[in-house]
Structures are given as C-alpha cells and as structure tokens.
DRENTORGU-325476 format. One line per field, with one value per residue (C-alpha): x, y, z; residue number from 1. Coordinates in steps of 0.2 Angstrom, whole numbers, plus 5000, padded with zeros to 4 digits. Layout:
! residues N
east = X_...
north = Y_...
up = Z_...
pos = NUM_...
END
This chain:
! residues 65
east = 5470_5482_5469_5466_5484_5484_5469_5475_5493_5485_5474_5488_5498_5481_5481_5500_5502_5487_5488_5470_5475_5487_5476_5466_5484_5489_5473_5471_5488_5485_5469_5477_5491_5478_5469_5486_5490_5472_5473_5491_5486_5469_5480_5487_5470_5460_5471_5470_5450_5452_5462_5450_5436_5443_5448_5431_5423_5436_5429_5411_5415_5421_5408_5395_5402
north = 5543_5530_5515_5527_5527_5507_5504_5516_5507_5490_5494_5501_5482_5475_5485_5483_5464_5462_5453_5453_5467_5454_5442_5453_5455_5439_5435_5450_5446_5427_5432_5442_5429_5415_5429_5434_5415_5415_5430_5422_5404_5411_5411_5394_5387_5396_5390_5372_5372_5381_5366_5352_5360_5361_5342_5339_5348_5340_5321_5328_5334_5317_5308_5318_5321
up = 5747_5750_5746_5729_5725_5727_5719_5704_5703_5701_5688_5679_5682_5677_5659_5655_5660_5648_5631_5623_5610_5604_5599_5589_5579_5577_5572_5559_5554_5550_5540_5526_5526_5521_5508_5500_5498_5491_5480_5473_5470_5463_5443_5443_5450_5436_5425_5429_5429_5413_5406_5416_5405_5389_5389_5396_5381_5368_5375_5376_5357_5351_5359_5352_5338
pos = 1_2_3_4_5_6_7_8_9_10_11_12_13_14_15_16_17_18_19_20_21_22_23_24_25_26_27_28_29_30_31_32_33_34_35_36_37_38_39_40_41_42_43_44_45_46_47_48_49_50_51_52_53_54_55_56_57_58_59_60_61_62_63_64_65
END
C-alpha cells in the first residue's frame, strides 16, 4: 500500500511540475496575434496595391494610347 501511495504522490509531482499545456497557449496565443496584425494591416496593404495598379494602368494608358 505504502509503494501505492509513493508511486501515486510522484505522479501527482510529475503532472503539476509539468508545462507542456503551456506551450500549446503561448503558441495559440502568438498565432492570433500574427492573424489580427494580418486581419488589421490587410486595408492599408489593399490600398496601396490598389494605388500601384492604377499608375500602372495610367503609364500603360499613355504608352498605348
């Protein structure tokens, strides 16, 4: 019984020293960081392809034209 109790009071060390379920959250937490900074820059990046296509198709215009 004694051995039981030993073998059941390490295990219990084991599981409350252990740190893998905090990985998992950084990890998770440092993936919707990078898509929120993704989902917020997405409007000035549109923008400034829009604005690198219409001068594109301006000089495209005039050469063509």
């Amino acid at each position: 019984m004694r051995d039981k109790l030993y073998t059941l009071y390490f295990r219990l060390q084991d599981l409350a020293r252990g740190e893998s379920g905090q990985d998992l959250v950084e990890y998770s937490l440092a993936v919707a960081m990078i898509a929120f900074a993704a989902t917020a820059g997405m409007g000035s990046v549109a923008n400034g392809i829009d604005t690198a296509f219409s001068g594109i198709s301006s000089s495209l215009g005039s050469y063509t034209g």
